[in-house]
N, CA, C and O of each residue as an XYZ file, in Angstrom:
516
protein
N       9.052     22.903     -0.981
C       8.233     22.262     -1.983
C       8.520     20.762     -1.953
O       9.666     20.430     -1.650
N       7.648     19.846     -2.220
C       7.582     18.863     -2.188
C       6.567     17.765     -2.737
O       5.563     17.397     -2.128
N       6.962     17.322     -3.922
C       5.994     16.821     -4.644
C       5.287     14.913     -4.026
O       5.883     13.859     -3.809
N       3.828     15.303     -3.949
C       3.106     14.195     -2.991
C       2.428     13.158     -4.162
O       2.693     13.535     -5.303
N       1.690     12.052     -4.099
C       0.546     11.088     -4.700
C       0.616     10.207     -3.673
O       1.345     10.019     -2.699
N      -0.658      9.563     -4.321
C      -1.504      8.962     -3.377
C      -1.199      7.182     -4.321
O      -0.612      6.995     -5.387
N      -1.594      6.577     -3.772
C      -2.100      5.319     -4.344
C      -2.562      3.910     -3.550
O      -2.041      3.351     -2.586
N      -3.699      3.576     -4.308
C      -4.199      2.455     -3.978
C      -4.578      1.950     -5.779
O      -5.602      2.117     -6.442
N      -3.483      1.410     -6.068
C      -3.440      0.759     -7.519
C      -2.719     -0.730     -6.971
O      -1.963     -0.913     -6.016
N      -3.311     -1.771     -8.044
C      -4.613     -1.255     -8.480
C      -5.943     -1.429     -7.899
O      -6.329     -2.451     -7.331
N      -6.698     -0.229     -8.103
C      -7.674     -0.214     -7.652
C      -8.928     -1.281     -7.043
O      -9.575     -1.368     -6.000
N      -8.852     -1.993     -8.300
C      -9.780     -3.406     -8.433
C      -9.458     -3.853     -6.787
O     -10.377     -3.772     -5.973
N      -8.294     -4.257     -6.426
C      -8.011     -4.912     -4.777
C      -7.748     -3.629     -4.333
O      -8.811     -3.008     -4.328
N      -6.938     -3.026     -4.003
C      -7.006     -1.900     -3.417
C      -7.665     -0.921     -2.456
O      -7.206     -0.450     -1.416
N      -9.327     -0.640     -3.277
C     -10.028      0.068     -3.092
C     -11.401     -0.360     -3.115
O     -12.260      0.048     -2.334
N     -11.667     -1.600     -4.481
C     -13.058     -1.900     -4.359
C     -13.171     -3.362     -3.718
O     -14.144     -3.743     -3.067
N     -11.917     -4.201     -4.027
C     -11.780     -5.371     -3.385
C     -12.496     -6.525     -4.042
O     -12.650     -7.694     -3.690
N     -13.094     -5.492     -5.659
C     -13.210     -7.114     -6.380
C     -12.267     -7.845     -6.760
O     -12.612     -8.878     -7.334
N     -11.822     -7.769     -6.709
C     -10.166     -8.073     -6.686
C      -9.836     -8.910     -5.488
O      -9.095     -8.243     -4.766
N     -10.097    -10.208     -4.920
C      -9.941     -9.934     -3.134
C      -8.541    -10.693     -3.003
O      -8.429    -11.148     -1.865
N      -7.453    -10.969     -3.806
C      -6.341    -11.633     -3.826
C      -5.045    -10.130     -4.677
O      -5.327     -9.357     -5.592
N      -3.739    -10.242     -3.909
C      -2.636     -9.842     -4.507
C      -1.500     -9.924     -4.442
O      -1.082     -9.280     -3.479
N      -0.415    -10.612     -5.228
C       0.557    -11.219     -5.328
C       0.730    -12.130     -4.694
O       1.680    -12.203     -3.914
N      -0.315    -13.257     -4.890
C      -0.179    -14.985     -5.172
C      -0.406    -15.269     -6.369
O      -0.900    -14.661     -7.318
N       0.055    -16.364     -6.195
C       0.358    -17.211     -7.521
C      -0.925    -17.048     -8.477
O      -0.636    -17.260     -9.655
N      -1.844    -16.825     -8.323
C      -3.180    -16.960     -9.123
C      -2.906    -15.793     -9.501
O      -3.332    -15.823    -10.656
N      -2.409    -14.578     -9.311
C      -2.844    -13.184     -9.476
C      -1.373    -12.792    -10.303
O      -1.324    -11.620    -10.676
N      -0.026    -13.756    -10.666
C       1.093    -13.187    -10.874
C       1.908    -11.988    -10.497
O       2.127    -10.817    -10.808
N       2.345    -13.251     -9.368
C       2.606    -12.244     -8.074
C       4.021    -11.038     -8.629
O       4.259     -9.936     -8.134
N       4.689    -11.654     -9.667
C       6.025    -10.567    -10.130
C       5.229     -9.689    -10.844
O       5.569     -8.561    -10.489
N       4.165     -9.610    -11.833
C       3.456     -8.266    -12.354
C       2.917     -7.773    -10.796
O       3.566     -6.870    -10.269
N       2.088     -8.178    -10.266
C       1.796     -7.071     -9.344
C       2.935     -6.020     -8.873
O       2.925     -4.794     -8.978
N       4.099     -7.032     -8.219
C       5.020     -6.277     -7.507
C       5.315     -5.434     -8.537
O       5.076     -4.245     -8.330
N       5.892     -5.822     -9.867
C       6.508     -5.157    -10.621
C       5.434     -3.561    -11.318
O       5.846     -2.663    -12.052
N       4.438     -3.691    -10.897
C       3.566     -2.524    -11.227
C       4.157     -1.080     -9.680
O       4.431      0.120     -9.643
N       4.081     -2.069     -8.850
C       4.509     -0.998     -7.694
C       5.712     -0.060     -7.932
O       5.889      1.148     -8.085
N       6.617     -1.430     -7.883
C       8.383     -1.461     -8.058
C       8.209     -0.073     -8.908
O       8.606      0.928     -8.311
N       7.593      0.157    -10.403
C       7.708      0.559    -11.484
C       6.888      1.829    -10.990
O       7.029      2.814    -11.715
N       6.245      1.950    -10.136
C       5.649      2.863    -10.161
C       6.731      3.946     -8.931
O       6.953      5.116     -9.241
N       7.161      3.503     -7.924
C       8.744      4.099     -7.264
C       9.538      4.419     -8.114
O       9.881      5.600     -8.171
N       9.908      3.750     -8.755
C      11.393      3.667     -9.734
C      10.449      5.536    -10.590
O      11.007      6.555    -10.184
N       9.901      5.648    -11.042
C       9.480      6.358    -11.692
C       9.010      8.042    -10.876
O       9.258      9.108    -11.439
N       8.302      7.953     -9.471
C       8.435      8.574     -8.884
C      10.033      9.503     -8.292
O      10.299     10.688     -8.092
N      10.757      8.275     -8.185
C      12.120      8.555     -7.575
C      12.751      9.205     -8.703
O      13.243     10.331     -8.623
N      12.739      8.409     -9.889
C      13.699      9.329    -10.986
C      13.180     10.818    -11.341
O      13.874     11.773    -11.691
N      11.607     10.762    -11.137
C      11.071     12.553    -11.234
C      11.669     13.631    -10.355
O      11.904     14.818    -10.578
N      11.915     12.570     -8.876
C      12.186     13.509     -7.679
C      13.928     14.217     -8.348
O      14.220     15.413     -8.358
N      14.883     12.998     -8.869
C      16.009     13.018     -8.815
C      16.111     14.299     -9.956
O      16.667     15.349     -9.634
N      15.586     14.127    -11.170
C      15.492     14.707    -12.567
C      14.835     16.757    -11.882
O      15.322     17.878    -12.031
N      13.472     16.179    -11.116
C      13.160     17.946    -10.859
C      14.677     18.242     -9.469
O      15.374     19.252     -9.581
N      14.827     17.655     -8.804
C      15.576     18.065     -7.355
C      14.714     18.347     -6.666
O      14.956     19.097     -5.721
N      13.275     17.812     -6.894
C      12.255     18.073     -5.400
C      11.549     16.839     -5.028
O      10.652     16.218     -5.599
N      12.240     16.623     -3.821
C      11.802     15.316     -3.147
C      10.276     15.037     -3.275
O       9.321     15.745     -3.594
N      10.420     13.652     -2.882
C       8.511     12.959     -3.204
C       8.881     12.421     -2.045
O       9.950     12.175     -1.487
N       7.307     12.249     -1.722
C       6.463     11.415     -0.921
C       5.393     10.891     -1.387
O       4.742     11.386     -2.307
N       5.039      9.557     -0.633
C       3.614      9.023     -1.259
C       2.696      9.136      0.367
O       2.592      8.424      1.365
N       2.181     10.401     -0.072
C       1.740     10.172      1.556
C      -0.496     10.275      1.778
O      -1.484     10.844      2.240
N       0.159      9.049      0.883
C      -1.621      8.102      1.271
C      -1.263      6.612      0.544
O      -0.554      6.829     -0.439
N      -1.460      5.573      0.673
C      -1.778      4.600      0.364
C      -2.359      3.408      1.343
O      -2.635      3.777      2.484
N      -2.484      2.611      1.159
C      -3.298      2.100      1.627
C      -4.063      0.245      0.983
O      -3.881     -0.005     -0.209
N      -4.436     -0.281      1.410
C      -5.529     -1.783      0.952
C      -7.015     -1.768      1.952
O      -6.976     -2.003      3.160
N      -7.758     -1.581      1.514
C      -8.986     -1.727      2.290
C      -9.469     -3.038      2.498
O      -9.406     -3.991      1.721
N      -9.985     -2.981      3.692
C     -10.262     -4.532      4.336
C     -11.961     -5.076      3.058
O     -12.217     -6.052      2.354
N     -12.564     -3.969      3.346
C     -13.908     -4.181      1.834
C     -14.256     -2.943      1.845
O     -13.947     -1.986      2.555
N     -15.290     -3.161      0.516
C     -15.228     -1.636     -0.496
C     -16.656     -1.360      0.469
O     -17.577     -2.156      0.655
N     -16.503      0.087      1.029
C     -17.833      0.896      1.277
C     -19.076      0.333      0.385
O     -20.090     -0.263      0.749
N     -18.705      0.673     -0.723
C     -20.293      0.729     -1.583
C     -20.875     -0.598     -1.691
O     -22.068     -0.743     -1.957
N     -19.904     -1.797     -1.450
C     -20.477     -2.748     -1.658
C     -19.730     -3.634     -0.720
O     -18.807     -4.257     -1.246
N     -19.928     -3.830      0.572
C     -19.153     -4.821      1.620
C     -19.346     -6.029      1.602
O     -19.268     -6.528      2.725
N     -19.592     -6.795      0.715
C     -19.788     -8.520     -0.004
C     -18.323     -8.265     -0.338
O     -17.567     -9.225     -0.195
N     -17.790     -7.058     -0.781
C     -16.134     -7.148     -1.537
C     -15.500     -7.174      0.015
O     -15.693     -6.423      0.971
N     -14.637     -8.391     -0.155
C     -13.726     -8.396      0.744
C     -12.791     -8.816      0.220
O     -12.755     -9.696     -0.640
N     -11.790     -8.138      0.755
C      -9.910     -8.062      0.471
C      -9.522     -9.143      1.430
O      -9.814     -9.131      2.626
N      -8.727    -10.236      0.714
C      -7.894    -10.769      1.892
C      -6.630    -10.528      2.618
O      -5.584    -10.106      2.125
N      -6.912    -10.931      4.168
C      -5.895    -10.295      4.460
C      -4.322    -10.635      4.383
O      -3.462     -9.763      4.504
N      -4.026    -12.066      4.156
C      -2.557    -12.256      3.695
C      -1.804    -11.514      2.625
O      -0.604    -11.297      2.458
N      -3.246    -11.087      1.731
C      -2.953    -10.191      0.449
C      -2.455     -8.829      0.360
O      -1.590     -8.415     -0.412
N      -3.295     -7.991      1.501
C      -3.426     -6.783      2.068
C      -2.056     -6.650      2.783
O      -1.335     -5.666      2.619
N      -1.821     -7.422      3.376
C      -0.010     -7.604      4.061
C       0.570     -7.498      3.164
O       1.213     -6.453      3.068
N       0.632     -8.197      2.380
C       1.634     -8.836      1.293
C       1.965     -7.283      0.545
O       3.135     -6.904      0.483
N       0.711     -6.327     -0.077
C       0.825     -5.138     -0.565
C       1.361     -4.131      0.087
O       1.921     -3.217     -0.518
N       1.262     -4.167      1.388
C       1.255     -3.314      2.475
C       2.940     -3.079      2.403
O       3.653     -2.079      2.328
N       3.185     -4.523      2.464
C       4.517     -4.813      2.924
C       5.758     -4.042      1.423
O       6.861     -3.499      1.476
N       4.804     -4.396      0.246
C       5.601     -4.032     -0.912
C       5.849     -2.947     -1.088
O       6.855     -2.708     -1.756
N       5.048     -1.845     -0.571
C       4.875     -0.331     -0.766
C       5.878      0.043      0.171
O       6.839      0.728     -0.179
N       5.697     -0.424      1.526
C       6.717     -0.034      2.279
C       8.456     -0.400      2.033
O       9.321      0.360      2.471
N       8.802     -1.726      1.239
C       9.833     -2.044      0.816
C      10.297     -0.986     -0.540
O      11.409     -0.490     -0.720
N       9.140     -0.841     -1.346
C       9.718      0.349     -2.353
C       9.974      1.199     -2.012
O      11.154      1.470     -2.232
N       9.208      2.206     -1.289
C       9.042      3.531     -0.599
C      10.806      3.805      0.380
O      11.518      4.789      0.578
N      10.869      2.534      0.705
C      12.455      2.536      1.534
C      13.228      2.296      0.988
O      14.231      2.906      1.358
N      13.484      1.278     -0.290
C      14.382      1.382     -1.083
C      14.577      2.468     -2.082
O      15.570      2.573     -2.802
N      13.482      3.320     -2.068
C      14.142      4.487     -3.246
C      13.956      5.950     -2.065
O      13.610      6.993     -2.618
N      14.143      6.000     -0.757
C      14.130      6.882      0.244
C      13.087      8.052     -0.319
O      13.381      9.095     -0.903
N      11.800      7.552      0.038
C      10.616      8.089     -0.674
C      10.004      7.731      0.750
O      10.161      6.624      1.265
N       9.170      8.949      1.439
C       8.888      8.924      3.040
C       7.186      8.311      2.326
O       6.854      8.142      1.152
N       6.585      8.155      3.322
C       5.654      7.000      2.811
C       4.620      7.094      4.511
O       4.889      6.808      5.677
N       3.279      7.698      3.735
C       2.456      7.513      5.200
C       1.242      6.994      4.662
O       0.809      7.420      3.592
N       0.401      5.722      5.602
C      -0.383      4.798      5.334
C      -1.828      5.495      5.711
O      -2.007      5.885      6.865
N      -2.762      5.631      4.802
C      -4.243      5.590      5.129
C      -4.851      5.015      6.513
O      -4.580      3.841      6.764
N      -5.489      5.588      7.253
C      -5.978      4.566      8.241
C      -7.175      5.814      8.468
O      -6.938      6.919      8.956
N      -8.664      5.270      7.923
C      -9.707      6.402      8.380
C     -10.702      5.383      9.213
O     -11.866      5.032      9.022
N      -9.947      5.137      9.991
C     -10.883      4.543     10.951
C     -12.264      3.378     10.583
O     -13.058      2.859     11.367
N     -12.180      3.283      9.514
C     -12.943      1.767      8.813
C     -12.516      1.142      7.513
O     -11.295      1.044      7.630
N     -12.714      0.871      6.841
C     -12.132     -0.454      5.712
C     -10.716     -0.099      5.765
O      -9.922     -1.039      5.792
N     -10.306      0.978      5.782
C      -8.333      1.577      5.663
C      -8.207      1.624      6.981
O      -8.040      2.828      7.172
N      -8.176      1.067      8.089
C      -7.786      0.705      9.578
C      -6.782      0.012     10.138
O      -7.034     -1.168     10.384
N      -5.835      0.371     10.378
C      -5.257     -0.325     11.186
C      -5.077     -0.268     12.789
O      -4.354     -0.921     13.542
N      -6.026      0.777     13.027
C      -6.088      1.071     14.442
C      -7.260      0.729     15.101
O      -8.210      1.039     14.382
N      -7.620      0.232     16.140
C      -9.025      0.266     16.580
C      -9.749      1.204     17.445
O     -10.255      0.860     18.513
N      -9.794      2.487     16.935
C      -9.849      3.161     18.354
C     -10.963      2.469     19.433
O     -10.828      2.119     20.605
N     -11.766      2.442     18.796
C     -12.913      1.646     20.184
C     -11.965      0.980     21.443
O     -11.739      1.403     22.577
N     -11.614      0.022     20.889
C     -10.607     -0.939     21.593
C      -9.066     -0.744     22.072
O      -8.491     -1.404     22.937
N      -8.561      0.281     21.331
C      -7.019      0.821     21.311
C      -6.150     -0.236     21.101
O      -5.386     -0.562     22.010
N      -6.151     -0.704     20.253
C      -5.655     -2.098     19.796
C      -5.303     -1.908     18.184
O      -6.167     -1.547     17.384
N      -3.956     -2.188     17.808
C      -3.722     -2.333     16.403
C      -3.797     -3.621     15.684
O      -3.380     -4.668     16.181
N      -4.402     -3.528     14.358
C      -4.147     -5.053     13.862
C      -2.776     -4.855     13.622
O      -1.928     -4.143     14.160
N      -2.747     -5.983     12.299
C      -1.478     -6.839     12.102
C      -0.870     -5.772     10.860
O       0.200     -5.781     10.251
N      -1.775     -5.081     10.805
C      -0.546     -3.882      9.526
C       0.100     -3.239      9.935
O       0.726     -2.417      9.265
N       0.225     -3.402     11.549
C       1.041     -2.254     12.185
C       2.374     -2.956     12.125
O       3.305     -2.182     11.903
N       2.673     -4.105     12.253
C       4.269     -4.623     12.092
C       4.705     -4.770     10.747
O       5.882     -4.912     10.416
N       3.655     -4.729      9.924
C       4.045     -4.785      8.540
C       4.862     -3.035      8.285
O       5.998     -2.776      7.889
N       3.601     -1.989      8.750
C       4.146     -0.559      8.352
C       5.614      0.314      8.881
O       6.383      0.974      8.182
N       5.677      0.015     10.519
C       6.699     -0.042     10.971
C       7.858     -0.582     11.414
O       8.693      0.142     11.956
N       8.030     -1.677     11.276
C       8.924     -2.801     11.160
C       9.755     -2.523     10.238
O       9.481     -1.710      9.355
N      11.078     -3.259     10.318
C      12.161     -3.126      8.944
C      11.878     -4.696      8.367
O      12.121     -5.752      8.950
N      11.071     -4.421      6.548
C      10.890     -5.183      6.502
C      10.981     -5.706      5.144
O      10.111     -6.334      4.540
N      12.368     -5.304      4.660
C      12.556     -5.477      3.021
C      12.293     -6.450      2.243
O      12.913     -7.404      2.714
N      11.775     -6.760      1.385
C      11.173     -8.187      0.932
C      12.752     -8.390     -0.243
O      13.492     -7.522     -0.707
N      12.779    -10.072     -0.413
C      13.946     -9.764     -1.379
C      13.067     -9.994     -2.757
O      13.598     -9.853     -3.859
């Protein structure tokens, strides 16, 4: 047994990308993090409290929202999140697997066989302080 969730919070950048900035200075970059941070810390103490390990095994930043592709996510931003999930997810030993469906959640190209730039963010050791 093994208890799973998903997330792309918050949503607004995340998922629809009206939002197209996260954790810069315009956006208060310590609440963002600290929504993540808070959202591990909370996962991890459930895992510790039941004794059944977690995973977050979907998350993700979309490059722009399906329904409306005028929404575009930027990408220093999309790193920047990418990078935070993976720093929580490793600091509270919470296994952690990234969305990639082959358009706006991509980091792979199959056409081309070429990865973007979320691939050194996802697998890389890359703890933020």
């Amino acid at each position: 047994l093994i208890g799973n969730f998903h997330s792309y919070d918050p949503w607004e950048f995340a998922g629809a990308c009206t939002r197209t900035t996260w954790g810069t200075e315009a956006d208060n970059p310590e609440a963002d993090k600290a929504e993540l941070t808070n959202m591990y810390k909370r996962a991890s103490s459930w895992s510790t409290k039941t004794g059944i390990p977690v995973m977050i095994n979907e998350f993700g930043a979309a490059k722009y929202d399906y329904a409306n592709e005028q929404n575009k996510c930027q990408l220093v931003s999309r790193l920047e999140y990418l990078r935070h999930h993976v720093t929580e997810a490793t600091r509270h030993g919470i296994a952690a697997t990234f969305w990639d469906d082959g358009g706006s959640f991509s980091s792979y190209d199959r056409d081309q066989r070429t990865w973007g730039p979320e691939k050194d963010v996802l697998v890389a050791p890359n703890l933020s302080k």
